[in-house]
BAFI-72208 format. One line per 8 residues: number of its first residue (from 1); their letters; for each residue x negated, y, z negated of N, C-alpha, C. Coordinates in steps of 0.2 Angstrom, whole numbers. Each point is the difference from the previous one (the first is absolute). Layout:
# BAFI-72208
NUM	A	X:Y:Z:X:Y:Z:X:Y:Z; ...
***
This chain:
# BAFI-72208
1	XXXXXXXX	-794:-428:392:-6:2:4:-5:3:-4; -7:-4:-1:-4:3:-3:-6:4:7; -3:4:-3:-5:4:3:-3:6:-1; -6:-2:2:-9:4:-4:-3:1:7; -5:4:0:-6:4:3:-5:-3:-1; -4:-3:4:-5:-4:-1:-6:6:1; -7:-1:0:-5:4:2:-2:5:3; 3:0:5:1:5:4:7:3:0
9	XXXXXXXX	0:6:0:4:2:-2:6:1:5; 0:-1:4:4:-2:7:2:-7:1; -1:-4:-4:0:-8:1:5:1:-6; 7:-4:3:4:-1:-4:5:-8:0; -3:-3:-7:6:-5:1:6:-1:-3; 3:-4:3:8:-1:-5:3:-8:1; 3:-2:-3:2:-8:-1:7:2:0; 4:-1:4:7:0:1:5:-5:-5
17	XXXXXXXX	6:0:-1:5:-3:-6:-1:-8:4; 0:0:7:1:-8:2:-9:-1:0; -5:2:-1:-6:-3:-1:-5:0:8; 3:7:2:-3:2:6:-7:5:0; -6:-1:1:-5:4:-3:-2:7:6; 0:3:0:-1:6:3:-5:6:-1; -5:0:5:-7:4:0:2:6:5; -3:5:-3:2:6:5:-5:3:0
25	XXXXXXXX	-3:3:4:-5:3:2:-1:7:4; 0:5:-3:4:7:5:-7:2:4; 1:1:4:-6:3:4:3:4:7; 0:6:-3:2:4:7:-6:3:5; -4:-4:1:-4:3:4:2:-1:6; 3:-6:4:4:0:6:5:-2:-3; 5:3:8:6:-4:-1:3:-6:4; -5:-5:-6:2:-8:1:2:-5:-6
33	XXXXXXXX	5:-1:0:1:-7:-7:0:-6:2; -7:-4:-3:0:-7:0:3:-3:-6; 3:-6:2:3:-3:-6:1:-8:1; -3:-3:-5:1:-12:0:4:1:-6; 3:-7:4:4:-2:-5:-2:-8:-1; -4:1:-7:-4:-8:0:4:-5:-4; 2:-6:3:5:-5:-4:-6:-4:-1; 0:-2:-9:-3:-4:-2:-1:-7:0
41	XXXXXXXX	-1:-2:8:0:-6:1:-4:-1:8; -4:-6:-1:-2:-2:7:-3:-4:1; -3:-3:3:-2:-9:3:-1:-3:-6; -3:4:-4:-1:-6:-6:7:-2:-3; 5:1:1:5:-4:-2:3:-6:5; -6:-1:5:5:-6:6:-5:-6:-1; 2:-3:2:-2:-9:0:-2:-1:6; -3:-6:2:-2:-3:4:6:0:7
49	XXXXXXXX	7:-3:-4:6:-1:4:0:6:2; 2:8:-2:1:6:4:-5:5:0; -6:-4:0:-6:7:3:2:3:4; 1:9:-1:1:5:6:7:2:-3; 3:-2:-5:8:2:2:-2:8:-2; -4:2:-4:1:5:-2:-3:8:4; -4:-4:4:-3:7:4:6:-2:7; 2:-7:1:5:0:5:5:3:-2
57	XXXXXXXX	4:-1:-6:5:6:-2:0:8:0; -9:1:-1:-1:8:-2:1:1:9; 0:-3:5:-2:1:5:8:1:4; 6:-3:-3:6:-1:2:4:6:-4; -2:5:-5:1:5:-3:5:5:6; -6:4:4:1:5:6:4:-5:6; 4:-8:-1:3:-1:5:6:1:1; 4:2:-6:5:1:-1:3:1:-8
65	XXXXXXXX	7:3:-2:2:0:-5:6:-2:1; 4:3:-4:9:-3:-2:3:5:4; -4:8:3:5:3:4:-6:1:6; -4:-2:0:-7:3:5:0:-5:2; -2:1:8:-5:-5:4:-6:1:2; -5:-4:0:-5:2:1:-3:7:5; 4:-1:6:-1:6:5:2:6:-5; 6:-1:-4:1:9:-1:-6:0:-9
73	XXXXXXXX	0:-4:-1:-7:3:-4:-7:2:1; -1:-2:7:-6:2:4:3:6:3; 6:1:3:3:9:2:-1:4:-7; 3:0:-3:0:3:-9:-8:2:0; -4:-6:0:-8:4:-3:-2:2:6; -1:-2:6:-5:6:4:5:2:3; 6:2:-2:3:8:4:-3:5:-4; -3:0:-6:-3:5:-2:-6:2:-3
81	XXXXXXXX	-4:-6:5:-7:-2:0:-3:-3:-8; 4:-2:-4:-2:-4:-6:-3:-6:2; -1:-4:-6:-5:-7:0:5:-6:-6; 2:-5:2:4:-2:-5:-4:-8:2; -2:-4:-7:-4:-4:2:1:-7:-3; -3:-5:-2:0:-5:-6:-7:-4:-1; 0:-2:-6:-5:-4:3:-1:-6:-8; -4:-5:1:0:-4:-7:-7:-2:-1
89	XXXXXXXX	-1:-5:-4:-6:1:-4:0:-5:-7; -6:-4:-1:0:-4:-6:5:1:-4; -3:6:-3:4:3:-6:6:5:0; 3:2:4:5:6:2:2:-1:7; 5:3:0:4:2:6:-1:6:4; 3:5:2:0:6:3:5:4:4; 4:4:0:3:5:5:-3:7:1; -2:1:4:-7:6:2:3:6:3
97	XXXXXXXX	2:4:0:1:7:3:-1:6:1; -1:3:4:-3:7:0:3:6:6; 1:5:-2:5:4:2:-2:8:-1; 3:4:3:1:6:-1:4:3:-7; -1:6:-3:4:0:-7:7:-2:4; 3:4:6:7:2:0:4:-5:0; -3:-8:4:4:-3:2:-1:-7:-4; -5:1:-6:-2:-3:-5:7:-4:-3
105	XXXXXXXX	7:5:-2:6:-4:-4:1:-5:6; 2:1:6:0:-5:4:-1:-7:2; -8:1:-1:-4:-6:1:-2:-4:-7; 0:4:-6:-1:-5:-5:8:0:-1; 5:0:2:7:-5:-1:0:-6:5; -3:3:5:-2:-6:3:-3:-5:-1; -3:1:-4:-8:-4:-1:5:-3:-6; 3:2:-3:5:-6:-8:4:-3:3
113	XXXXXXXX	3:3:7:4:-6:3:-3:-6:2; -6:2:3:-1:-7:3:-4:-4:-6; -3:5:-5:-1:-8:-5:6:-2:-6; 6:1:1:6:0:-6:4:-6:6; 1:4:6:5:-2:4:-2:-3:7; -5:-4:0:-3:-7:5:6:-3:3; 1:-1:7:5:-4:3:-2:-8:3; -7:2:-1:-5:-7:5:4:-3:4
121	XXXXXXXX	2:5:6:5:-4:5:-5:-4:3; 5:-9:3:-3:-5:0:-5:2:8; 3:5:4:-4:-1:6:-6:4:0; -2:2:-6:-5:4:-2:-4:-4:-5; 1:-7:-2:-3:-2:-2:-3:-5:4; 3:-3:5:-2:-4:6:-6:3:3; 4:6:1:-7:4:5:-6:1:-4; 0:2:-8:-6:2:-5:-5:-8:-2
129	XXXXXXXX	5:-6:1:-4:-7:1:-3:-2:5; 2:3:7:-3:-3:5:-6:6:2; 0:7:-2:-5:5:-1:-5:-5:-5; -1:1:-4:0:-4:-8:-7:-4:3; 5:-7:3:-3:-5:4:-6:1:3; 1:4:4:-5:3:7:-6:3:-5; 2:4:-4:-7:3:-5:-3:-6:-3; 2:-4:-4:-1:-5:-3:-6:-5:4
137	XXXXXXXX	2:-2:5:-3:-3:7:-5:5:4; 0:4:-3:-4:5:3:-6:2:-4; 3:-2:-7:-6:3:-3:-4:-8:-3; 2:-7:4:-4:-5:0:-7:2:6; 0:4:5:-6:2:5:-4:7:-4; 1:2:-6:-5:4:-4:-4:-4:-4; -7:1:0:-4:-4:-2:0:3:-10; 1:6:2:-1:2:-9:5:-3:-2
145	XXXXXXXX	6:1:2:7:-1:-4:0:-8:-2; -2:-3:6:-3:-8:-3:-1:-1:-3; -5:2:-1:-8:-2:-6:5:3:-7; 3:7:2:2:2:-7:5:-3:-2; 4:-2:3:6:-4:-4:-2:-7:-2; -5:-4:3:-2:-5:-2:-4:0:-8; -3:6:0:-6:2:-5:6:1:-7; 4:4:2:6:2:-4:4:-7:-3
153	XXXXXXXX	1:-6:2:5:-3:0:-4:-3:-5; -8:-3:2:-5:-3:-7:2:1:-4; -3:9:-1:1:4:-7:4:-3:-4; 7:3:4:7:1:-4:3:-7:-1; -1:-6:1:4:-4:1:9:0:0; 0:-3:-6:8:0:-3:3:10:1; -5:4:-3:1:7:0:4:3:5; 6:4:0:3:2:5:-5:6:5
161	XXXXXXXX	-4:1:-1:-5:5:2:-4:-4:5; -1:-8:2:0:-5:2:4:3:7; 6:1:0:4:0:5:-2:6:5; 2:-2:9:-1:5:3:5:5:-1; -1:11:1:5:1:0:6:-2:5; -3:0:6:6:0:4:3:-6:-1; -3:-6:-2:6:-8:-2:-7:-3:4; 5:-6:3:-1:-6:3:6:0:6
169	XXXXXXXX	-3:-3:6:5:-3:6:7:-3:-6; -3:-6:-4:4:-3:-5:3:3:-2; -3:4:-6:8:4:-4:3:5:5; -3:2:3:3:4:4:7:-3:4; -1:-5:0:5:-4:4:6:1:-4; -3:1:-7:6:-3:-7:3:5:-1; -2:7:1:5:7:-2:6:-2:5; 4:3:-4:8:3:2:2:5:-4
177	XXXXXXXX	7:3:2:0:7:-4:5:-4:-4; 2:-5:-3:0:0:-6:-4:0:-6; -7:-3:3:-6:2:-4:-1:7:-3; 0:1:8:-2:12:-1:6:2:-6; 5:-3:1:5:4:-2:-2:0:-10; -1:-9:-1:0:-2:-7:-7:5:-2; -5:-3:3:-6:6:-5:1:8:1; 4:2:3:0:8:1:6:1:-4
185	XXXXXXXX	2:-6:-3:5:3:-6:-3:-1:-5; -6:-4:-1:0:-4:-8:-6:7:1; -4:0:3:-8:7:-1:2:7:3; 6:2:2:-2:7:2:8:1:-5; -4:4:-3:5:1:-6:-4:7:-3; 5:6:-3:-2:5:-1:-7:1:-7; -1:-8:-3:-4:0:-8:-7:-1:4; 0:-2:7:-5:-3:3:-4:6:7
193	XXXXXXXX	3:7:-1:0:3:3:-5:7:-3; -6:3:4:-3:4:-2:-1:6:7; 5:7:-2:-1:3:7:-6:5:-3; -2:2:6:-7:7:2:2:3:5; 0:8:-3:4:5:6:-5:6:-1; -6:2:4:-6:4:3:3:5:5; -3:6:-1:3:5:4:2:8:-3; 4:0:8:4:8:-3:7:0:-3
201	XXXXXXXX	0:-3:-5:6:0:-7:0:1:-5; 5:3:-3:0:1:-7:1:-9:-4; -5:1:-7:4:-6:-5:8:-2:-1; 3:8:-1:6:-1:-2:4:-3:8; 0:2:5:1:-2:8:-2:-7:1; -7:-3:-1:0:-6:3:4:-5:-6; 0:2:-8:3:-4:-3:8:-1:0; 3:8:3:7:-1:0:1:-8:7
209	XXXXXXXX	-3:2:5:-1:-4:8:1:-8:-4; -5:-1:-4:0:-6:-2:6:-3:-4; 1:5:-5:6:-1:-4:5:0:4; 3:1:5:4:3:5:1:-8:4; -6:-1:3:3:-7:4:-4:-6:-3; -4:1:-6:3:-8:-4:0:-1:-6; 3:7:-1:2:0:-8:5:-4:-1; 5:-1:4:6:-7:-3:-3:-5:3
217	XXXXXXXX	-3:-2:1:-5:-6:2:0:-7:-8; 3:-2:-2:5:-5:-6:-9:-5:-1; -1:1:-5:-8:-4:-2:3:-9:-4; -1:-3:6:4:-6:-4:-3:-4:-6; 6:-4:-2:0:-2:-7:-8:-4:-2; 0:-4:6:-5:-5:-1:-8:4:0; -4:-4:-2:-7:3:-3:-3:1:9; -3:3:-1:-4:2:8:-4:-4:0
225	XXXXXXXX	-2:-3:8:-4:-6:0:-7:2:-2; -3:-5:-2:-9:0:0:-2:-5:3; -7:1:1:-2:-4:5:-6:-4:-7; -1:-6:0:-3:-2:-4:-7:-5:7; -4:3:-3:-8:-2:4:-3:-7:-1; -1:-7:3:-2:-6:-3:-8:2:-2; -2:-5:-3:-7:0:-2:-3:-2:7; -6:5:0:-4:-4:7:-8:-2:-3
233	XXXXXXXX	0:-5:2:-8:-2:-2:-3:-1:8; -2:4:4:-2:-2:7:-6:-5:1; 2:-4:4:-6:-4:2:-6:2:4; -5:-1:-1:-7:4:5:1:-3:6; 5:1:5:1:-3:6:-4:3:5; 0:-4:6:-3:5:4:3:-5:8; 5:6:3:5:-3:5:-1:2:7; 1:-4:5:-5:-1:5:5:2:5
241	XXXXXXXX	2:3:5:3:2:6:-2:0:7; -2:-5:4:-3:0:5:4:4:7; -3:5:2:4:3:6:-7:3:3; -1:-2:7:-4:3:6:-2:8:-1; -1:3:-5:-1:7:1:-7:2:2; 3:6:3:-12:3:-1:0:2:-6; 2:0:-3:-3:3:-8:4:-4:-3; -5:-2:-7:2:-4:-7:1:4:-7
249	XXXXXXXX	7:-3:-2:3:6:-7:-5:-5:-3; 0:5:-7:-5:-3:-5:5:1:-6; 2:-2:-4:4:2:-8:-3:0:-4; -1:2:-6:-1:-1:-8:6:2:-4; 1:-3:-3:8:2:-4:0:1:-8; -2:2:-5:0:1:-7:8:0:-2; 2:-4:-6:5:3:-2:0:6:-4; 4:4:-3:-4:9:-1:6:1:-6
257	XXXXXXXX	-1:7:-3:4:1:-5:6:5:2; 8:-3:-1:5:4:2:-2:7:-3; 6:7:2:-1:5:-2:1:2:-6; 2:-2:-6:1:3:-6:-5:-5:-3; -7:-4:2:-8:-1:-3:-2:4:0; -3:-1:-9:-8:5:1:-4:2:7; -3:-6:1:-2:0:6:2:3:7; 6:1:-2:4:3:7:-6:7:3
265	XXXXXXXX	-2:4:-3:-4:8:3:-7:-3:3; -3:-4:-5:-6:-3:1:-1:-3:6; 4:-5:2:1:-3:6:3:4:5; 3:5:-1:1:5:6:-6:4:4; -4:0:-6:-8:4:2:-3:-7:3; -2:-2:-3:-3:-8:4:0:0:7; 8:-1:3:5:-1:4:-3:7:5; -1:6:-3:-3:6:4:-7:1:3
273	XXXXXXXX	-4:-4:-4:-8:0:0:-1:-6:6; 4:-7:-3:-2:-3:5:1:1:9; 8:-1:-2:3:0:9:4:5:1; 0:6:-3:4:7:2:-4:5:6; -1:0:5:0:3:5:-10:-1:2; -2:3:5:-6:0:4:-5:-1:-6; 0:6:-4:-5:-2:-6:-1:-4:-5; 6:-5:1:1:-7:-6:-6:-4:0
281	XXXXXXXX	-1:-4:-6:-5:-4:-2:-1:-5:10; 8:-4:0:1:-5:5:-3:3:4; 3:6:3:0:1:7:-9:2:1; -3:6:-3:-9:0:-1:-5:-6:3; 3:-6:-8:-3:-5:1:0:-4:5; 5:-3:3:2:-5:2:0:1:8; 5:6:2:1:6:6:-8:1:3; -2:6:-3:-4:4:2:-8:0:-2
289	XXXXXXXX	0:-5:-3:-7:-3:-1:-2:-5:1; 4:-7:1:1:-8:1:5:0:8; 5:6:2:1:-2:6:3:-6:-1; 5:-1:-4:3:-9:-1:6:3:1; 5:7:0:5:0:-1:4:5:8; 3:-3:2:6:2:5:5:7:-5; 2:-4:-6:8:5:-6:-3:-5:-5; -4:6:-5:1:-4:-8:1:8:-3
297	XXXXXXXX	5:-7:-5:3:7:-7:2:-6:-6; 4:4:-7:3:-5:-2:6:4:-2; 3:-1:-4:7:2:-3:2:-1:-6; 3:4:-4:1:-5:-6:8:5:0; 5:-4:1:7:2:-1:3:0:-8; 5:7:0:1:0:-5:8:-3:-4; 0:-5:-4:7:-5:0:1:0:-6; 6:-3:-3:3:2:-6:-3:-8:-4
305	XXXXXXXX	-1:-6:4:-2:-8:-2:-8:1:2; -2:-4:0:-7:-3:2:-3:4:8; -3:5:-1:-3:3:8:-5:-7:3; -3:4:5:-6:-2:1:-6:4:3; -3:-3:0:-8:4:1:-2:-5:8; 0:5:7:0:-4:3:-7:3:5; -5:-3:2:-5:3:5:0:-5:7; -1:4:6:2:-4:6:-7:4:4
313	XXXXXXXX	0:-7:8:-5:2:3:3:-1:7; -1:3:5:1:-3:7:-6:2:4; -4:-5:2:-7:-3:3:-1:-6:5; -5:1:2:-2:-2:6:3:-10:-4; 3:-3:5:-1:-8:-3:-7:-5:-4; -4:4:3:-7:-2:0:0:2:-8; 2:4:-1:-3:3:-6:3:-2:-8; 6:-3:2:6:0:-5:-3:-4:-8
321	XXXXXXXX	-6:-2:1:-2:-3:-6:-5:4:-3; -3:3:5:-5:7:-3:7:5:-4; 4:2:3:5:5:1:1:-2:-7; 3:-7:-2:4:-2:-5:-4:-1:-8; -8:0:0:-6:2:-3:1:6:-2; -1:4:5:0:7:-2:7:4:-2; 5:-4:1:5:4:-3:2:-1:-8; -2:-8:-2:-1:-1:-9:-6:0:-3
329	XXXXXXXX	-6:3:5:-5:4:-4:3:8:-1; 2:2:3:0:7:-2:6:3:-4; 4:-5:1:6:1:-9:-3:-3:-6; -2:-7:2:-1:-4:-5:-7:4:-4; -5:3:3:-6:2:-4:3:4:-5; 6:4:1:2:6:-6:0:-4:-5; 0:-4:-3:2:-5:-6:-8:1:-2; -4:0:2:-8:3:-3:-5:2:1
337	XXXXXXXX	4:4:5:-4:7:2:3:7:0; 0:4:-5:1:7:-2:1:5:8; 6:4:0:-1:4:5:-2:6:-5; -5:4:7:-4:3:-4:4:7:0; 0:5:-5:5:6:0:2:4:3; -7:0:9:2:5:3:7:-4:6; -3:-8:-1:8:-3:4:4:-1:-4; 3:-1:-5:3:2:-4:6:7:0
345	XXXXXXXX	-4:2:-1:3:8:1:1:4:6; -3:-3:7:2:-1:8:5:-2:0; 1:-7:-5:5:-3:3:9:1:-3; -2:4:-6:5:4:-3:3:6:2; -5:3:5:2:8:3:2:-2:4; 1:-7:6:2:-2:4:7:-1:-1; 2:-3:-6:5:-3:-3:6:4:-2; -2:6:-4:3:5:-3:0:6:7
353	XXXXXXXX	-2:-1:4:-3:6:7:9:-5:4; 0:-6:1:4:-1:4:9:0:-5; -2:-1:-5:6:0:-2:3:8:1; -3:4:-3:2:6:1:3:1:7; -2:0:5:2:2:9:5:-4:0; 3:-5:-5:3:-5:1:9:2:-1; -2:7:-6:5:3:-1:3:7:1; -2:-1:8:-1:8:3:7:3:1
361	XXXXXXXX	4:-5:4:6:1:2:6:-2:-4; 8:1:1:4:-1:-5:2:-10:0; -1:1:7:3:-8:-1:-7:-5:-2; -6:0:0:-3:0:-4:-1:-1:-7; 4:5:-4:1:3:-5:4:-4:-2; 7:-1:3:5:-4:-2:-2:-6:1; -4:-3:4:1:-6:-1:-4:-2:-8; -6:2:1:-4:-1:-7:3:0:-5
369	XXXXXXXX	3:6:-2:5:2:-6:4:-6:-1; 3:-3:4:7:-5:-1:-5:-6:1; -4:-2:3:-5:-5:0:2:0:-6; -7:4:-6:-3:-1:-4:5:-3:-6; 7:5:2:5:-3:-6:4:-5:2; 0:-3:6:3:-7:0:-4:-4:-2; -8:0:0:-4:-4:-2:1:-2:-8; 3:6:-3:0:-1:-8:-5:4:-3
377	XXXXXXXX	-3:3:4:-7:5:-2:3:6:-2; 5:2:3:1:10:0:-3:1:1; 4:9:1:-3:5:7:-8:0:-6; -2:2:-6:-5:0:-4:-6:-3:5; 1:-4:2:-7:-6:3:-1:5:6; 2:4:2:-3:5:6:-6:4:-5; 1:1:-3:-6:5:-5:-4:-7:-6; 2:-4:0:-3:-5:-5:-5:-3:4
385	XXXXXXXX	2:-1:8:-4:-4:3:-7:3:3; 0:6:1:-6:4:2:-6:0:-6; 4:2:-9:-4:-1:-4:-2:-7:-2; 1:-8:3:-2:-6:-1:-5:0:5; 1:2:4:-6:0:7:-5:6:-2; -2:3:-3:-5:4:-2:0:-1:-5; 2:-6:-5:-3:-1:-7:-4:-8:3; 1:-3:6:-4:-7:1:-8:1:-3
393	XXXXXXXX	-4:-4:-2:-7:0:-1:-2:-5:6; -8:-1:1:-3:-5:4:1:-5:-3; 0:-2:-8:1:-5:-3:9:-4:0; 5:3:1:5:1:2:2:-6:6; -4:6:6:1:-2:5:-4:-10:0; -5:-1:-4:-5:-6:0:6:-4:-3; 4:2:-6:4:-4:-5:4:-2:5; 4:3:3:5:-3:6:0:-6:5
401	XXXXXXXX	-9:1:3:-2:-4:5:-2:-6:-7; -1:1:-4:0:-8:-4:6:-4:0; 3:5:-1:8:-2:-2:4:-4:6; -2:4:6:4:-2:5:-2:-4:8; -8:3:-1:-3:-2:5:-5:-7:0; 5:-5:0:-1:-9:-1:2:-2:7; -3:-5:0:2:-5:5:4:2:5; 2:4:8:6:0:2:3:-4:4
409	XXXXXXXX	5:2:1:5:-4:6:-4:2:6; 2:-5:3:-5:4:8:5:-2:5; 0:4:4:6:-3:8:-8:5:5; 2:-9:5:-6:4:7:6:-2:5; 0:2:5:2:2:7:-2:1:6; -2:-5:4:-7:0:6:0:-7:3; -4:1:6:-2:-7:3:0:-6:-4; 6:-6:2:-3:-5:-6:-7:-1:-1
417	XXXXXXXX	-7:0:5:-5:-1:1:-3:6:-4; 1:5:-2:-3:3:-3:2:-2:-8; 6:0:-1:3:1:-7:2:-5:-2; -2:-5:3:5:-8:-4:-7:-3:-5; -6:2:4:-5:-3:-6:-1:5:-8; 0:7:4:2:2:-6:5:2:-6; 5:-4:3:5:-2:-3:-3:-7:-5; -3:-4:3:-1:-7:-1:-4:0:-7
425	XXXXXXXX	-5:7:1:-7:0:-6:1:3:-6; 8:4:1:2:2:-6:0:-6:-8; 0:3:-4:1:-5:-5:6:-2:0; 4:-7:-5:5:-1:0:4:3:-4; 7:2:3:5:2:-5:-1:0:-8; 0:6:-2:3:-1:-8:0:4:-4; 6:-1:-6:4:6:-1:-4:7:-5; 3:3:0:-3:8:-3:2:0:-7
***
């Protein structure tokens, strides 16, 4: 077992003999301990055939174990008001929990049973598909989720990032628990495991906790899976969705640079100046001076393969060609026009202002920590990434939009009479 003190001097890590990584963070000011247990693994290892197994597994976690049924895991956490959770994600998995100190040994033995000892019984797997189903079917009458999954699929083609999280009706059909069973052997495995434990605890206390229920945890022979990323060359598509709404989505989609890019801090500030809240470049323009926008922002997600840089509008039908004008003039101009230092360094205060409130709490705290490390960044990137966002320049920020801000994918959603000609006038497909 190795382990060091990283920067703060209450931040303690340790890598265990089976290749378990463990962040500890004592903070007694309440008495609460949060603590994830992030398995390095998530949709970007599924295929077309089983889009969803992996957020469908993370969700069949709390249904049961080898000695628990789902009722007595749900009695166990709120009989003493705790939170025991899961959830999945591109890049990572997750078991979530948050507790009292006292009844902390409890719930984190809990929490290694249901990710060590999954029973995916079959009648819980029926009922999680025909739930599944209904969401699924449900979120074809959301006009964003539309627009976004079509926009998404452009981008990424072949790329597992391409896939929706929840699956497909299709794959979804194809899960069975002997699927659950095979991948929750070959990916959760102790080498692939990275725990965060925030709160009222000593280092030496949450590391024993750790050592205690998955210190004999056996780190198999075979190498740990990786996930290997195709080449994406996205085509300048622009795909077309006709549904009866009062309002029309508008997309712009850039392909963007994953998180361990240069570029990665620069496009974060970008990503803040333009479509981060009421005083963003989008909303000003577009919103509050032009009156074109119902919901405009953009997003730029942060992913281990190829992100994106995504800007949306939802507008009157009427508008959707002005709207669609106005959403690749106001990224696209950063390629050669300078932002000038006072927005610049607004939109840095914004940036570093939100991340900080962002680390108020302990679960919080956990999650980020153990984020950072299953990304392959280390806990370090919590203090490295504050000084890359106040080291950006206006010229930085221009370098980036040349870099990235080309041609993009487009998905519209609205009256075919509104959006099918403007689908029509786009230029033709072709590649990046």
């Amino acid at each position: 077992m190795t382990a060091f003190l990283l920067h703060a001097p209450r931040l303690h890590r340790t890598v265990l003999a089976n290749g378990i990584t463990v962040l500890v963070l004592e903070n007694p000011v309440a008495d609460i301990i949060s603590a994830r247990l992030f398995i390095r693994t998530g949709s970007a290892f599924e295929t077309p055939q089983n889009a969803g197994l992996v957020s469908f597994l993370m969700g069949l976690l709390t249904k049961g174990t080898t000695t628990l049924s789902s009722l007595e895991i749900a009695e166990r956490v709120e009989s003493v008001g705790a939170s025991l959770s899961t959830d999945a994600a591109p890049d990572y998995s997750v078991v979530s929990l948050k507790t009292v100190s006292a009844d902390f040994e409890a719930i984190f033995s809990l929490a290694v049973s249901l990710l060590r000892d999954p029973s995916f019984p079959a009648a819980e797997i029926d009922l999680e598909q025909r739930l599944t189903l209904q969401q699924i079917r449900s979120m074809q009458e959301q006009p964003f989720t539309v627009a976004f999954n079509q926009l998404r699929q452009d981008m990424y083609g072949p790329h597992p990032y391409a896939l929706p999280a929840i699956g497909t009706e299709a794959s979804l059909a194809n899960l069975d628990q002997a699927q659950l069973f095979a991948f929750h052997q070959r990916h959760f495995r102790p080498d692939n495991l990275v725990v965060s434990i925030v709160g009222r605890i000593s280092v030496e206390a949450a590391v024993e906790q750790v050592q205690r229920r998955l210190g004999d945890w056996g780190r198999p022979e075979s190498a740990r899976p990786e996930v290997t990323f195709p080449v994406v060359n996205p085509a300048h598509t622009c795909a077309l969705a006709a549904q009866e709404t009062n309002q029309a989505i508008v997309m712009v989609g850039y392909p963007a640079a994953p998180v361990k890019h240069p570029a990665y801090a620069a496009l974060k500030v970008v990503n803040t100046y333009l479509g981060n809240g009421l005083s963003s470049r989008l909303f000003v323009e577009l919103r509050e001076k032009r009156g074109l926008a119902y919901d405009v922002s953009a997003f730029y997600p942060t992913r281990l393969g190829l992100s994106q840089f995504v800007a949306y509008m939802g507008t009157a039908p009427d508008n959707a060609a002005v709207a669609l004008a106005g959403l690749r003039h106001e990224v696209e101009r950063l390629k050669d026009t300078l932002l000038t230092e006072d927005e610049l360094q607004a939109a840095k205060n914004k940036l570093l202002g939100q991340y900080a409130l962002g680390k108020q709490t302990n679960a919080q705290l956990a999650q980020l920590l153990g984020w950072y490390e299953i990304l392959g960044l280390g806990v370090e990137f919590d203090q490295e990434f504050p000084d890359m966002v106040a080291g950006v320049t206006v010229l930085d920020a221009e370098a980036v939009a040349q870099e990235f801000f080309h041609q993009p994918c487009i998905s519209l959603l609205g009256p075919e009479a509104a959006v099918a000609p403007l689908a029509a006038a786009q230029p033709s497909p072709t590649a990046g």
